[in-house]
C-alpha positions as CSV (number, residue, x, y, z in Angstrom):
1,X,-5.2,-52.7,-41.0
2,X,-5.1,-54.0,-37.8
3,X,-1.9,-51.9,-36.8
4,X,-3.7,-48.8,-37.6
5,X,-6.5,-49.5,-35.7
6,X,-4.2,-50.4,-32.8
7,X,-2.2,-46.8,-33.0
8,X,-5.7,-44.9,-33.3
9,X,-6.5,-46.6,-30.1
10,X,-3.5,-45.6,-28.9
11,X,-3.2,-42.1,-30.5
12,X,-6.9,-41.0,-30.1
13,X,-6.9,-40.9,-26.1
14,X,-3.7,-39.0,-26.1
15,X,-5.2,-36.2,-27.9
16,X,-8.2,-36.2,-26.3
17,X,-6.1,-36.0,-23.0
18,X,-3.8,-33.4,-24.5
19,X,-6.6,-31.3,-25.6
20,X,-7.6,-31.6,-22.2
21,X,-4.5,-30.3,-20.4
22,X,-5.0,-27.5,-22.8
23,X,-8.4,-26.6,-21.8
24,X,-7.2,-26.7,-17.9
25,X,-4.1,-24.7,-18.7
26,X,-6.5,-21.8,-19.7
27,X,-8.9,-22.6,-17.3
28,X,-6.2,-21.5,-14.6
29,X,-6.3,-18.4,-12.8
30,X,-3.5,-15.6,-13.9
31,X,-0.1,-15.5,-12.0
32,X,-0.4,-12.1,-10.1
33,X,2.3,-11.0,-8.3
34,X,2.3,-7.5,-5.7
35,X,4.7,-5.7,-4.1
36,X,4.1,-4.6,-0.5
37,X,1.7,-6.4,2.4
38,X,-1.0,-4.0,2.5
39,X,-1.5,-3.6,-1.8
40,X,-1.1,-7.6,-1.7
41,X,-3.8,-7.6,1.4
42,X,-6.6,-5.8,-1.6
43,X,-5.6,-7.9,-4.5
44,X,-5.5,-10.9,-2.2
45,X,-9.1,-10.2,-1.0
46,X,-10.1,-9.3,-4.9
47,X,-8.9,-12.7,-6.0
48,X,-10.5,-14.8,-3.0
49,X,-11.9,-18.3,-4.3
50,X,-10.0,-17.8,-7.2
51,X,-6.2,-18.2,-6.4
52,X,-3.6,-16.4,-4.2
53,X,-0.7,-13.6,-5.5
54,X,2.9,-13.7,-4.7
55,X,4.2,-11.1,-2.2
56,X,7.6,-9.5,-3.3
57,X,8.4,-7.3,0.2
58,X,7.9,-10.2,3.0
59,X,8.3,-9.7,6.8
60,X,10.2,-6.9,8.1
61,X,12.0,-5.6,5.0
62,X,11.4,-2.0,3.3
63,X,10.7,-1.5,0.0
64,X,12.5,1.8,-0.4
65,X,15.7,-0.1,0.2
66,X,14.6,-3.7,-0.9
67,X,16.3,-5.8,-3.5
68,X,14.0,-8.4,-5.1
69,X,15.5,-12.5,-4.8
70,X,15.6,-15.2,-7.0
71,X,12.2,-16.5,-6.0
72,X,10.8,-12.6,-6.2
73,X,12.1,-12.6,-10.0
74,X,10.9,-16.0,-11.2
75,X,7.5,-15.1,-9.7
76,X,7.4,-11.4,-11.9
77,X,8.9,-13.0,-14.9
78,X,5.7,-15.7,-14.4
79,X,3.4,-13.0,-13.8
80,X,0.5,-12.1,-15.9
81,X,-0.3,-9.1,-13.5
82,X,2.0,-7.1,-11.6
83,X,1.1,-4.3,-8.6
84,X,2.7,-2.0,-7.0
85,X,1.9,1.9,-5.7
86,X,4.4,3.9,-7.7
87,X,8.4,4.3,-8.3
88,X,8.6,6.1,-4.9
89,X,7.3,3.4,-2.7
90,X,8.7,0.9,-4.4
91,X,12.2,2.1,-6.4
92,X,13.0,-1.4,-6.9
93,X,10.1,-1.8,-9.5
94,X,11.7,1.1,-11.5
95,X,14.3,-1.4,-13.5
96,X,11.7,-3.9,-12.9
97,X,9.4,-2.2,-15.3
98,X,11.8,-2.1,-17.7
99,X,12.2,-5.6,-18.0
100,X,8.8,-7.3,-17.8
101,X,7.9,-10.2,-20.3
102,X,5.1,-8.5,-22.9
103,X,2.7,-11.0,-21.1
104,X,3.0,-9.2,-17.8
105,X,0.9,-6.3,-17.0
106,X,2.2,-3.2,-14.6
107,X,-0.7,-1.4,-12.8
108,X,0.2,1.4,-10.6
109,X,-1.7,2.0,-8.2
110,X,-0.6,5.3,-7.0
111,X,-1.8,6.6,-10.7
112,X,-5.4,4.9,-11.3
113,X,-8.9,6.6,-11.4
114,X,-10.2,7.6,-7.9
115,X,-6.9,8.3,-5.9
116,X,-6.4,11.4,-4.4
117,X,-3.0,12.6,-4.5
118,X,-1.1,14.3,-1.0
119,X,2.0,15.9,-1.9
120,X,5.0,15.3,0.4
121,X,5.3,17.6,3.1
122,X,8.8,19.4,4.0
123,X,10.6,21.0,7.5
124,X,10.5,19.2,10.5
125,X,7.2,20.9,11.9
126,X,5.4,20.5,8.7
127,X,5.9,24.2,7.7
128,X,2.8,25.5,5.4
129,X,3.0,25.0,1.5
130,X,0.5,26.6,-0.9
131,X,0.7,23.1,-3.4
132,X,-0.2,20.9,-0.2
133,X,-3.5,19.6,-2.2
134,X,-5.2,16.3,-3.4
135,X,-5.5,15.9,-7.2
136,X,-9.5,16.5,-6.5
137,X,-9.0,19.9,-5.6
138,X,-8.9,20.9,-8.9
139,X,-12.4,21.1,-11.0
140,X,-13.6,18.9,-13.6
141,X,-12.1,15.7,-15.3
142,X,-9.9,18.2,-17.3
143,X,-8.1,19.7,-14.6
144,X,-8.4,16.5,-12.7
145,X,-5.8,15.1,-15.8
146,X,-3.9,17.8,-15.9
147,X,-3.2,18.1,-12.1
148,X,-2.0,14.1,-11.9
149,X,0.3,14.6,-14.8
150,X,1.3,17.7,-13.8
151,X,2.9,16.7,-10.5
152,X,6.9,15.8,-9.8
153,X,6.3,12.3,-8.6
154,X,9.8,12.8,-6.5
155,X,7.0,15.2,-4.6
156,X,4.2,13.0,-3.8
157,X,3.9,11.0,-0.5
158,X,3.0,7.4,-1.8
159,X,1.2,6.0,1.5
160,X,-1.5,6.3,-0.4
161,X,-3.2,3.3,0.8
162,X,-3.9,4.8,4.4
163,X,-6.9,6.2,3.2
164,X,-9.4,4.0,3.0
165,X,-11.4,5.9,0.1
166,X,-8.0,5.8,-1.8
167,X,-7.7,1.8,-1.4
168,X,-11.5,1.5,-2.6
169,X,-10.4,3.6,-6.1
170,X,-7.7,0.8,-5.9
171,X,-9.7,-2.1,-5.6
172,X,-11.9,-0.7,-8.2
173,X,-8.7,-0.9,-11.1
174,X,-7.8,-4.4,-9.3
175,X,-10.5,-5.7,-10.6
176,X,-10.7,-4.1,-13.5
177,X,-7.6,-5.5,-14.3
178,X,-7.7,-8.8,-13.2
179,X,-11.0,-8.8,-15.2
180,X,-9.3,-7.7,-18.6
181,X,-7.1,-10.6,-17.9
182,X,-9.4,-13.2,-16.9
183,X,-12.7,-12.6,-18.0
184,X,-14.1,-16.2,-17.2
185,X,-14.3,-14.3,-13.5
186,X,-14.5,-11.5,-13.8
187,X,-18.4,-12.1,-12.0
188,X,-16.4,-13.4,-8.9
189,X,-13.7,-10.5,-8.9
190,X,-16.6,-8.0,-9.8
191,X,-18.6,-9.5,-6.1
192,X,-15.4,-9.9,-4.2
193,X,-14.3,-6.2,-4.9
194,X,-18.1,-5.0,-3.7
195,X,-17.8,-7.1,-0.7
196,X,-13.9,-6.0,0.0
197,X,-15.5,-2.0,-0.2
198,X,-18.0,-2.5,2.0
199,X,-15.6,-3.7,4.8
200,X,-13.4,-1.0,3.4
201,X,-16.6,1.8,4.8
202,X,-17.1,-0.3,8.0
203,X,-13.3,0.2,8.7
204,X,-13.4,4.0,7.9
205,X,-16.6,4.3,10.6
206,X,-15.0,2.1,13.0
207,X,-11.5,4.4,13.4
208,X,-13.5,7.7,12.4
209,X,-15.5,6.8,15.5
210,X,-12.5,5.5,17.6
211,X,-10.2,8.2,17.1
212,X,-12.7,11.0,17.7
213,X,-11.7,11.6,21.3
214,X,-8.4,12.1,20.5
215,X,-8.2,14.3,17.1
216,X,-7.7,17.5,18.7
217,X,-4.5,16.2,20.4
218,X,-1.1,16.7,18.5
219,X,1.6,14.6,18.0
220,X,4.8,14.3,16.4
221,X,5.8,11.4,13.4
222,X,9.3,9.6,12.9
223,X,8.9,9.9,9.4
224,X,6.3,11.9,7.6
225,X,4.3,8.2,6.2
226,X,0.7,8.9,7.9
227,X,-0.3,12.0,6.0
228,X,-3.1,10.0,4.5
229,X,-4.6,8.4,7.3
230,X,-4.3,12.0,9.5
231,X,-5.7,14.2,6.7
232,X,-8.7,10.7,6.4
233,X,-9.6,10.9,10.2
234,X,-8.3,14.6,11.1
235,X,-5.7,14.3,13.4
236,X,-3.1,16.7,14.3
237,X,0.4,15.5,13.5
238,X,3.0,18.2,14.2
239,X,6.2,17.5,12.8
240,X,8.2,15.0,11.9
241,X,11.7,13.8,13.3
242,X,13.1,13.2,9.9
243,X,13.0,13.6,5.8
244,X,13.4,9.6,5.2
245,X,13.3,6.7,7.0
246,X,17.0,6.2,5.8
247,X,18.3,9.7,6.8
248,X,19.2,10.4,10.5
249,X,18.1,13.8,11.3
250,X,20.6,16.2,12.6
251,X,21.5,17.5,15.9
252,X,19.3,21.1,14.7
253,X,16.3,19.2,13.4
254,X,16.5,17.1,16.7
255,X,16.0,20.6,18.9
256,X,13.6,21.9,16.3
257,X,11.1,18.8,17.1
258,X,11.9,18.9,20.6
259,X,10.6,23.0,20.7
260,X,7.6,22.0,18.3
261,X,6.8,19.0,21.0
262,X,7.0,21.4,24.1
263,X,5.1,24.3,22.6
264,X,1.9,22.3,20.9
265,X,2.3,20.4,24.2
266,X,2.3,16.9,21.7
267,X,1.4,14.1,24.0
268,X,2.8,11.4,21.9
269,X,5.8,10.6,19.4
270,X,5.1,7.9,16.9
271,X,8.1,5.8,16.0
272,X,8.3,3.3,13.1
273,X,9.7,-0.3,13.5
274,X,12.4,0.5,12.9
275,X,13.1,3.7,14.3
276,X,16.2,3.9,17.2
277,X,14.8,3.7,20.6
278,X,17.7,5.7,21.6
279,X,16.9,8.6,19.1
280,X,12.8,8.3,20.5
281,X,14.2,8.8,23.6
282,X,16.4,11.7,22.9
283,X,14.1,13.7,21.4
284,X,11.2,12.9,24.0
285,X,13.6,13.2,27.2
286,X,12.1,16.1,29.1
287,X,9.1,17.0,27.0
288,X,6.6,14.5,29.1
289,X,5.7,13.0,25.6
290,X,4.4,9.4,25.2
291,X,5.7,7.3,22.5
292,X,4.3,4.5,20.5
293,X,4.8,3.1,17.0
294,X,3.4,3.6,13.7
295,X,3.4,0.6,11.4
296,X,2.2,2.1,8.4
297,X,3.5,-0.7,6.3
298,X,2.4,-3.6,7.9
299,X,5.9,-4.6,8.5
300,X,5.0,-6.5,12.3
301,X,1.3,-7.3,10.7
302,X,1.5,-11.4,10.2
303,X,0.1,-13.6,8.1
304,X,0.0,-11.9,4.6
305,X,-3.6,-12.1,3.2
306,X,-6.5,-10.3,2.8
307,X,-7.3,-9.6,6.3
308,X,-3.3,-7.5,6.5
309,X,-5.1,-4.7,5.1
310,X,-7.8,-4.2,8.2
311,X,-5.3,-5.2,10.7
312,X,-2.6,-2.5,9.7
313,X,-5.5,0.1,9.6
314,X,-6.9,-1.0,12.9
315,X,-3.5,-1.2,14.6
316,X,-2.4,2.5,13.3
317,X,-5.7,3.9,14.9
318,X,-5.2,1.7,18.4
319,X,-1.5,3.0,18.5
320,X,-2.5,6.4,18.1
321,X,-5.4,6.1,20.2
322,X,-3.4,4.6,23.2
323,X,-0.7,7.3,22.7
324,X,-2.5,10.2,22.9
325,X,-5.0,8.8,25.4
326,X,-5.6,11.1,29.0
C-alpha cells in the first residue's frame, strides 16, 4: 500500500506538470512566416506584443530570382501562417504552395478584399493601353469578382504594397487571419491592425504633402516597380529603361528612353539597387537628367520589423523628391 502511495506521489505531479506543458503549448502564439521585407514589416506590426514572423527574402536578395535555404524551409514547414503577394513577386512560393503541411495556411495578399489591381504596363515610354485599370473600376461586388478572376496574373504589376490604401486592405486579411488562427488574440491583433492603419493614413498625408511640389515633373524608371506609389501620389513617370529587372534592355530601347527623356525634358532617372551605374549613365549622358535610386523593395532598408514598412515608403518619396527637386 505503501508503494502505491509512493508512485502516486510520484506519478500525480508529473501529470499535473505535463498537463501543464500542454496548456502552454497552446497558449503559444502561431509560427508565421512571410516572404519579402515590406509584407513581413505589416504582419510584424499586426503581431506586435504577441510574437515575431520569420522573413524568407533577407538583405539584398530578390525574390524574383530567390531560392529559399534550409533555415527558410524548416521555418514554412513549421509555419502555421504563411504570406506572401502573389506567384509574380514571389515565383519561389509557386512549388512552395504545393508542398505546405495541411497545418500551414497560404494568404495571398495580392488577391484579398480591398486591393486594387494595376495591370503591368508595356513599351519603354509607357505606351497607352485601354485595360490599364484597378479592379475597382468596374461596378458593384459582381463585377468587382469577376474583374479579379478575370485577369492573366502574368499581367499584373505585383508592387502592390506601394500604395498605402492597398497595404491597409492587407492589414485588414492579416488579421483576419491571424485571428482565425489564434482567436485567444485576436483583441490584440484586432487593436494592433487599427493602430498599424492609422500610421498607414499619416504616411499617405505626409508624402501626398511632400511630393506635391514635384508631381508635375517627369521622370524616367529602371524598371517599371513604382506604378502603385506614382498612380497613389500622381507623379509623372515616363518610361521605363527595361521589361525586368533581370532583362538588359537593348541598344533600341536604350535610344528610345534617351528621346522620351530629352523630349518630356525628365529631370531625373530612378535606378534600383541594383541597376548598373554604367547603364544609368549611358542612358542619362547628354540628357542633363539627375539620377537617384528607387528601393521599392526595401532591399538597403535595415533592420526588418514593423517600422521597414514606413521607412521604404518615406525613403521612395525623399528619393524622388531630391531627384526631381529645382
Amino acid at each position: 500500500m505503501r508503494l502505491v502511495s509512493t508512485a502516486a506521489a510520484t506519478v500525480l505531479p508529473l501529470l499535473a506538470l505535463f498537463a501543464a506543458g500542454r496548456a502552454l503549448a497552446s497558449d503559444t502564439p502561431p509560427r508565421v512566416v512571410a516572404t519579402i521585407k515590406p509584407i513581413h514589416a505589416l504582419v510584424a506590426g499586426v503581431m506586435a506584443g504577441v510574437g515575431a514572423p520569420v522573413l524568407l527574402v533577407e538583405g539584398q536578395a530578390s525574390p524574383h530570382s530567390f531560392a529559399l535555404k534550409p533555415s527558410g524551409a524548416r521555418a514554412v514547414a513549421d509555419a502555421d501562417i504563411l504570406f506572401r503577394v502573389s506567384e509574380v513577386v514571389e515565383p519561389f512560393t509557386v512549388r512552395l504552395a504545393e508542398s505546405l503541411a495541411d497545418k500551414t495556411k497560404l494568404v495571398t495578399l495580392a488577391e484579398v478584399s480591398g486591393v486594387s489591381l494595376l495591370e503591368r504596363r508595356f513599351g519603354a515610354t509607357f505606351e497607352p493601353h485601354e485595360h490599364h485599370r484597378s479592379n475597382h473600376d468596374t461596378a458593384g461586388p459582381e463585377a468587382h469578382e469577376a474583374a479579379h478572376h478575370d485577369h492573366d496574373h502574368s499581367n499584373i504589376d505585383g508592387h502592390v504594397w506601394l500604395d498605402p490604401g492597398n497595404a491597409g486592405a492587407m492589414v485588414d486579411a492579416i488579421v483576419a487571419a491571424l485571428s482565425r488562427r489564434d482567436t485567444a488574440r485576436a483583441v490584440k491583433y484586432a487593436e494592433n491592425g487599427r493602430a498599424l492603419k492609422v500610421r498607414l493614413d499619416t504616411l499617405a498625408a505626409e508624402i501626398e504633402r511632400d511630393l506635391a511640389p514635384v508631381r508635375a515633373k517627369p521622370f524616367v524608371v529602371f524598371h517599371d516597380a513604382a506604378q502603385y506609389f506614382e498612380r497613389r501620389f500622381g507623379l509623372s513617370a515616363a518610361g521605363s529603361l527595361t521589361v525586368s529587372p533581370e532583362v538588359a534592355p537593348s541598344a533600341r530601347r536604350l535610344s528610345q528612353v534617351r528621346a522620351r527623356i530629352s523630349a518630356l525634358g525628365a529631370r531625373c532617372v530612378m535606378a534600383d539597387p541594383q541597376s548598373s551605374p554604367r547603364l544609368v549613365a549611358a542612358v542619362t549622358e547628354g540628357t542633363g537628367a539627375r539620377t537617384g535610386v528607387l528601393d521599392a523593395e526595401g532591399a538597403l532598408v535595415e533592420p526588418p520589423g514593423p517600422d521597414l514598412y514606413f521607412a521604404l515608403m518615406s525613403g521612395m518619396a525623399a528619393a524622388i523628391k531630391a531627384c526631381l527637386a529645382d
